[in-house]
BARO-78408 format. One line per field, with one value per residue (C-alpha): residue in one letter; chain; x, y, z. Coordinates in steps of 0.2 Angstrom, whole numbers, plus 5000, padded with zeros to 4 digits. Each point is the difference from the previous one (the first is absolute). Layout:
resn	c(A_...)
chain	c(A_...)
c1	c(X_...)
c2	c(Y_...)
c3	c(Z_...)
END
This chain:
resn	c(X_X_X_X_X_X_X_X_X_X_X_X_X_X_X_X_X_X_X_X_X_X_X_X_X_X_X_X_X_X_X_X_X_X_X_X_X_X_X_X_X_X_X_X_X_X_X_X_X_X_X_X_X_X_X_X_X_X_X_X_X_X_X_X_X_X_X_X_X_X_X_X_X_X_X_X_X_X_X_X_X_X_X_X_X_X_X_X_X_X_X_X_X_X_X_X_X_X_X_X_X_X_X_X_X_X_X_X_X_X_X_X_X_X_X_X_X_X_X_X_X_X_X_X_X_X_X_X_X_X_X_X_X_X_X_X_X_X_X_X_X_X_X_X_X_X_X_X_X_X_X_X_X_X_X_X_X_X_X_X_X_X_X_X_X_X_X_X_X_X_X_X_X_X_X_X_X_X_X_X_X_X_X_X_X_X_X_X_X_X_X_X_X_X_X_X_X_X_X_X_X_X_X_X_X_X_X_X_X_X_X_X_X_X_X_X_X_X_X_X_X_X_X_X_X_X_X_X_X_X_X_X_X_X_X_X_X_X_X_X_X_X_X_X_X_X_X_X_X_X_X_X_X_X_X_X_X_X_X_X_X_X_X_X_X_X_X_X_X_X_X_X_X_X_X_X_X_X_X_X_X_X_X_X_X_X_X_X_X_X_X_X_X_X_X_X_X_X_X_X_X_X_X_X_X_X_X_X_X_X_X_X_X_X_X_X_X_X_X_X_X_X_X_X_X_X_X_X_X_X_X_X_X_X_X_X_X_X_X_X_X_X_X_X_X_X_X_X_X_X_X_X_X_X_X_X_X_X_X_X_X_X_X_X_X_X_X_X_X_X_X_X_X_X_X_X_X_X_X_X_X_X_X_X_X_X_X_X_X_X_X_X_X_X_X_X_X_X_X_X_X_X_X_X_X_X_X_X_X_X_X_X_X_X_X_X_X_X_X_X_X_X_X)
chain	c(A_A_A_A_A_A_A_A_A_A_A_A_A_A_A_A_A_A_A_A_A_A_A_A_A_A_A_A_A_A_A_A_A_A_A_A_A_A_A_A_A_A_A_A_A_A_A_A_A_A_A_A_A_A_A_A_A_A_A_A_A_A_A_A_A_A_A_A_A_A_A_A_A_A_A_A_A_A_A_A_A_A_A_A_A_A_A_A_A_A_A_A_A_A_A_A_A_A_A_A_A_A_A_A_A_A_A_A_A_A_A_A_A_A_A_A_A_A_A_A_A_A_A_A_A_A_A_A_A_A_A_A_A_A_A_A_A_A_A_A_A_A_A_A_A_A_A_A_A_A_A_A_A_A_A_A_A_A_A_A_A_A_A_A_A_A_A_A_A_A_A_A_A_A_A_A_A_A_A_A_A_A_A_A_A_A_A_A_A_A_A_A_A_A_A_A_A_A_A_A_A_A_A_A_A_A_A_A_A_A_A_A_A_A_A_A_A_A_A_A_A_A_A_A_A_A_A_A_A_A_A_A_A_A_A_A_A_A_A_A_A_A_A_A_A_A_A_A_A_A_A_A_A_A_A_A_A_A_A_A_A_A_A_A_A_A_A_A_A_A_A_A_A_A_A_A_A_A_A_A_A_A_A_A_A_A_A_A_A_A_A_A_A_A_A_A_A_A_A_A_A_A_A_A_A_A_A_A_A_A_A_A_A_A_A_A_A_A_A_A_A_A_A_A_A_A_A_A_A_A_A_A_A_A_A_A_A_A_A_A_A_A_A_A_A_A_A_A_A_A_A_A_A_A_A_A_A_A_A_A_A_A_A_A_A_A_A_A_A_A_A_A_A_A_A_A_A_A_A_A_A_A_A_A_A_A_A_A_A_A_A_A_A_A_A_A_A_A_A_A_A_A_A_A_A_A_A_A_A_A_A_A_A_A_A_A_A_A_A_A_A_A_A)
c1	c(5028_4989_4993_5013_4985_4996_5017_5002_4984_4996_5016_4992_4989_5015_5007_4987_4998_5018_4997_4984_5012_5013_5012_5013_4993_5013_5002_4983_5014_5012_4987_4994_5018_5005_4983_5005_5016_4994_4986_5014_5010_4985_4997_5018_5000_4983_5006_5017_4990_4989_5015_5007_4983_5004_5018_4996_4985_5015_5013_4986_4997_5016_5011_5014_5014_4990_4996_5020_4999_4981_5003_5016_4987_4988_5012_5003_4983_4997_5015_4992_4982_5008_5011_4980_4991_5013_4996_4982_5001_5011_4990_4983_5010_5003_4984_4993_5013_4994_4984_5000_5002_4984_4987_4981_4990_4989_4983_4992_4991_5015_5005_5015_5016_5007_4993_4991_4990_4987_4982_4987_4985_4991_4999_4986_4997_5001_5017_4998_4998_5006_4994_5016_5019_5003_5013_5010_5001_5015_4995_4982_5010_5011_4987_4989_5015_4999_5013_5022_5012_5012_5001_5000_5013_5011_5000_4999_5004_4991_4983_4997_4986_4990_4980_4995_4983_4987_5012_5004_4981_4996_5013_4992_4981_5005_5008_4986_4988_5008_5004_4979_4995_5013_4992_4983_5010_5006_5017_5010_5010_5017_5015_5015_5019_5010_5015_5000_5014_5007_4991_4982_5007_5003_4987_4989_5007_5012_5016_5000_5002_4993_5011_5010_4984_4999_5010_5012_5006_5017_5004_4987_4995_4980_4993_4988_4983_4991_4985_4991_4997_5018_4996_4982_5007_5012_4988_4994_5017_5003_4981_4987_4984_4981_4991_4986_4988_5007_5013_5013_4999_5012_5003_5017_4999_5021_5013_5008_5018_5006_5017_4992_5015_4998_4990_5009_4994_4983_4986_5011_4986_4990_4993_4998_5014_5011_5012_4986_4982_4987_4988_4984_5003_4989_5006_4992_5004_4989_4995_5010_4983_4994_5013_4993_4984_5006_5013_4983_4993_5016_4998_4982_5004_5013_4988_4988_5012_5006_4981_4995_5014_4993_5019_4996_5011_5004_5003_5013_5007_5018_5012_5010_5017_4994_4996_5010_5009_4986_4984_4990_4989_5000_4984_5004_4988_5008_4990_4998_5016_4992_5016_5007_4985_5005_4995_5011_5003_4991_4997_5005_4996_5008_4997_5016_4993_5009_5017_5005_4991_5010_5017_4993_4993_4982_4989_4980_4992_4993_4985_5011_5009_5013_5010_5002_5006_4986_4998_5005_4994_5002_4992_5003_4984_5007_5015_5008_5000_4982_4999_5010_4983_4989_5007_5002_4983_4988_5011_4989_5006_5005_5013_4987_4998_4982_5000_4992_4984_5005_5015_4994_4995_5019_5003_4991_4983_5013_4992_5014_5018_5004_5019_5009_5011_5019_5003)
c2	c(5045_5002_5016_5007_5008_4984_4995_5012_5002_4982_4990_4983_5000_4999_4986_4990_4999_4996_4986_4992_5002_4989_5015_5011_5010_5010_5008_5011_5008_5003_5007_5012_5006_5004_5011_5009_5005_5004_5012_5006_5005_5004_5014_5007_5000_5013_5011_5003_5002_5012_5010_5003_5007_5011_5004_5002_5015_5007_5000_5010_5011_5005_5017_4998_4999_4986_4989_4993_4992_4994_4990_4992_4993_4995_4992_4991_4996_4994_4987_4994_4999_4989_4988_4998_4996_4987_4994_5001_4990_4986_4999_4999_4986_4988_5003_4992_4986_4995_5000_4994_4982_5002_4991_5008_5000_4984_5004_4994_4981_4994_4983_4999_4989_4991_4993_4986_5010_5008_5001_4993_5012_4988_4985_5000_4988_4983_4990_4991_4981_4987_4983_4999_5003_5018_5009_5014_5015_4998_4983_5008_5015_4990_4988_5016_5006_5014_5000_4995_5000_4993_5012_5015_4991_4997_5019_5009_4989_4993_5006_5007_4991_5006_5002_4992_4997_5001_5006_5015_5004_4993_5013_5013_4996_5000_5018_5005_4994_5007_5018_4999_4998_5014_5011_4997_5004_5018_4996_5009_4986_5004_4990_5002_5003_4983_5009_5013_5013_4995_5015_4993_4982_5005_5010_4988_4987_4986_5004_4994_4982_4993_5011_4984_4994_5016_5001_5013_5009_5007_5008_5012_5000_4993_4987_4987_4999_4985_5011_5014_5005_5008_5010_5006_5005_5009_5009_5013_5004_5015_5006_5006_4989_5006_4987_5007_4993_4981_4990_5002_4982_4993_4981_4997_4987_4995_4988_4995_4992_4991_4993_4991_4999_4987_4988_4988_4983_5008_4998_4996_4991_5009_5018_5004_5008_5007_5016_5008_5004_5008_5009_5012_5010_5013_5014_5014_5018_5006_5010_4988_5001_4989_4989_4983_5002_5003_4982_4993_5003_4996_4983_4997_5004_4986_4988_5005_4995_4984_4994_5004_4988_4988_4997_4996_5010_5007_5020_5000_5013_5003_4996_5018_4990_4996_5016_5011_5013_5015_4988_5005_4987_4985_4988_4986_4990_4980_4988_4984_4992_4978_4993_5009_4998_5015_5019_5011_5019_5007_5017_5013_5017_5013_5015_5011_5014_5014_4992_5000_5017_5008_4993_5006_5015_4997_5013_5004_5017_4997_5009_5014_5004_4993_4984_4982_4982_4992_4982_4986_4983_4987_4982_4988_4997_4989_4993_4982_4992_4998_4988_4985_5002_5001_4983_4990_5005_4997_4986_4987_4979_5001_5015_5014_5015_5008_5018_5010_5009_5017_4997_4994_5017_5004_4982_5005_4989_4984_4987_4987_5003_4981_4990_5003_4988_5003_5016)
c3	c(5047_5015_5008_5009_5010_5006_5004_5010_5010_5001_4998_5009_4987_4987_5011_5001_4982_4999_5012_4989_4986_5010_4996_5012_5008_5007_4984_5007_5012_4989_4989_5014_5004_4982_4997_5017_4992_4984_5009_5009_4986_4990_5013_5002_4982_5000_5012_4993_4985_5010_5006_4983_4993_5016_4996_4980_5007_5013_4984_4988_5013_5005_4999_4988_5016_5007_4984_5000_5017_4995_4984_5008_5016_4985_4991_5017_5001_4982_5003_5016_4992_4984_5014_5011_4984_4994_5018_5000_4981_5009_5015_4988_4989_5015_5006_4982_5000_5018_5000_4982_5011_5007_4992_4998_5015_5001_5000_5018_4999_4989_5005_5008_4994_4984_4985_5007_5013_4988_5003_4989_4999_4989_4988_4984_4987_5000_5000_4983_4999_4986_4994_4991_5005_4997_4991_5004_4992_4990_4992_4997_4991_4989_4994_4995_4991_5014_5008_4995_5015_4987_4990_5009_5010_4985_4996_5016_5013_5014_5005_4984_4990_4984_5001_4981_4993_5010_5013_4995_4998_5017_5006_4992_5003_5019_4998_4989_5012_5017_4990_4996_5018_5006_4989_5004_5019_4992_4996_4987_4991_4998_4990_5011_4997_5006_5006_5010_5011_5015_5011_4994_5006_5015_5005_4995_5014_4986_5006_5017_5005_4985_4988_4995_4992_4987_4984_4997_4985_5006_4984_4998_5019_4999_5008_4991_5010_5008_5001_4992_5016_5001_4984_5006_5016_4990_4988_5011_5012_5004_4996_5009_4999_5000_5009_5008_4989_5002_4996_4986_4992_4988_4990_4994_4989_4998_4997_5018_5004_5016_5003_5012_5011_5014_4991_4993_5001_5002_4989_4984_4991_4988_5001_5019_5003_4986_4993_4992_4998_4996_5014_5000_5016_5008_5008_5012_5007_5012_5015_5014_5013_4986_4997_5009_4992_4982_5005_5002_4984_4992_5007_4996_4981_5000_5007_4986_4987_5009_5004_4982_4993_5013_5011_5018_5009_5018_5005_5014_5012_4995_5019_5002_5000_4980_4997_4987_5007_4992_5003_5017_4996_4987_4995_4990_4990_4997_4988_5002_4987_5000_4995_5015_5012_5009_4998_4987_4998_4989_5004_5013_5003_5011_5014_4998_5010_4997_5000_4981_4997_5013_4992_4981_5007_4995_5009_5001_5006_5016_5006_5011_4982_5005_4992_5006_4994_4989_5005_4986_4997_4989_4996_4983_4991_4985_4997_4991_5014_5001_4986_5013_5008_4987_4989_5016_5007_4985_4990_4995_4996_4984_5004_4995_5008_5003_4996_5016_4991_5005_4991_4985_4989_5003_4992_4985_5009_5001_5013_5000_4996_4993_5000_4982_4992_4996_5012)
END
């Protein structure tokens, strides 16, 4: 949740992020009035407390006429300490439910309003050009015995698929590739658990507005995640973090699922959109006065891997009312999809402040010795999805596919991945 410091000595601040999010922000009030009571009861708590420390000195101290009358005022005081903790603990608990509602504080110079108000920062590469009617992605696949919508249909349902052939190993040159450069970038790769307990969901942001999109296993209680990110944001809770001498840098590399509530009707064909995936995600703890210069280089490391595959592609400044509820701050990068003639998401990466941390308590040592929220971001790297780009950006006439030359020592040095007969 937010810093209750802030709220508190700066509420317009709080509104005003409410107000780029296009959310209440009345709830800011609400929020103030509820940790004014929980203070309040918080502090009649500790001085009852005090008093009975006081009383329990009196009692020890006391002749043997005296004591009776003692422990029966005690044993007042004891009752009316229990009844102003079991206040304090409820006044505490709405606090956390209300300002649970507030979303993380949007980081000054986020543009303002919905989906369609981003900000394009910049465009690279060139938009590709064809002498011939391109294919999409999907027709691409199936010819190169890549990709079968039919059959993943026929045993899971829609938006499943299989990856076959050369495929499956253009999945996994991708991750290879991505997990190579986030190495060279100091991360510690990690194989993440797919389901995860409801506290790590939440804290993590995935149980607001968009928890209709999240799978749930009611049995045993766990949720299936759409991201590593929720299991790496998990894997240090309740820690305490040495960052002093940088980041703390992590790649999950992980099997995701969406529901993908709300889009129906929306991109239905082929592999853009689908139930599962697989995604190479990086994830960061660090001091949070370095936060917006470590989502910098975050961003530049995406870039790398999507100009060494040769996408042209676009970083845009994510609108505050498209934020998620734990980002601060969102840059997405959108490659250029031919058959679509329009810019797609391929990446996206994430300034969470200190907003999950606080909810996971995540903590660093600050100079003064003291503890404080680490700051946590968040950016994919690799994931299937990549490959809609890849086919329909280097397809050639004859429903080949030019392999991208950084890609092809994870490919086994194969240059041109060739349509097969009887898939």
């Amino acid at each position: 949740m937010i810093d209750p410091v802030l709220l508190r000595n700066d509420p317009d601040v709080v509104k005003r992020s409410q107000r780029a999010r296009g959310n209440d922000e009345s709830v800011v009030d609400e929020a103030l009035a509820a940790d004014a009571a929980r203070r309040s009861a918080l502090g009649e708590f500790e001085q009852l407390r005090a008093s009975q420390k006081s009383m329990g000195d009196r009692v020890k101290a006391a002749s043997k006429e005296e004591k009776p009358a003692l422990i029966a005022e005690a044993q007042e005081f004891a009752a009316a300490v229990k009844a102003a903790d079991a206040r304090a603990k409820e006044a505490g608990a709405e606090f956390d439910r209300i300002a649970s509602r507030i979303e993380n504080i949007v980081i000054e110079g986020v543009p303002e309003g919905g989906e369609e108000n981003f900000v394009t920062l910049r465009t690279v590469g060139d938009v590709p050009a064809f002498d011939f009617e391109p294919r999409d992605h999907l027709e691409l696949g199936e010819m190169l015995g890549a990709i079968d919508m039919e059959r993943g249909a026929k045993v899971s349902g829609a938006r499943f698929y299989f990856l076959r052939g050369v495929g499956a190993r253009l999945e996994i040159a991708l991750m290879n590739m991505a997990l190579d450069l986030a190495m060279r970038g100091g991360f510690t790769p990690l194989i993440t658990p797919t389901l995860v307990k409801p506290e790590i969901m939440a804290g993590t942001g995935f149980l607001g507005e968009h928890a209709d999109e999240v799978y749930h296993l009611q049995d045993q209680d766990l949720y299936l995640t759409g991201t590593s990110e929720v299991a790496l944001a998990g894997y240090h809770s309740d820690e305490i973090l040495n960052v002093e001498k940088g980041p703390i840098r992590y790649a999950g590399w992980s099997t995701c699922y969406r529901s993908e509530a709300g889009s129906h009707g929306k991109d239905t064909r082929g592999i853009l959109r689908v139930h599962q995936f697989n995604k190479l995600e990086m994830f960061v703890y660090t001091d949070p006065a370095n936060a917006e210069a470590e989502h910098d280089r975050l961003v530049g490391w995406q870039e790398e891997m999507l100009q060494a595959l040769g996408l042209s592609y676009r970083v845009i400044d994510v609108a505050a009312g498209d934020l998620g509820s734990s980002a601060a701050r969102k840059f997405d990068i959108e490659a250029w999809v031919p058959t679509q003639g329009t810019y797609r998401e391929l990446t996206s990466t994430s300034n969470c402040t200190t907003f999950q941390s606080r909810r996971l308590q995540t903590r660093f040592r600050t100079e003064s010795g003291k503890t404080a929220p680490v700051a946590t971001l968040n950016g994919t790297l690799a994931t299937t999805r990549w490959i809609v780009a890849i086919l329909e950006t280097h397809q050639n006439a004859d429903g080949s596919v030019t392999v991208p030359e950084a890609l092809r020592p994870y490919l086994g040095g194969l240059e041109i991945l060739s349509p097969v007969e009887g898939t």
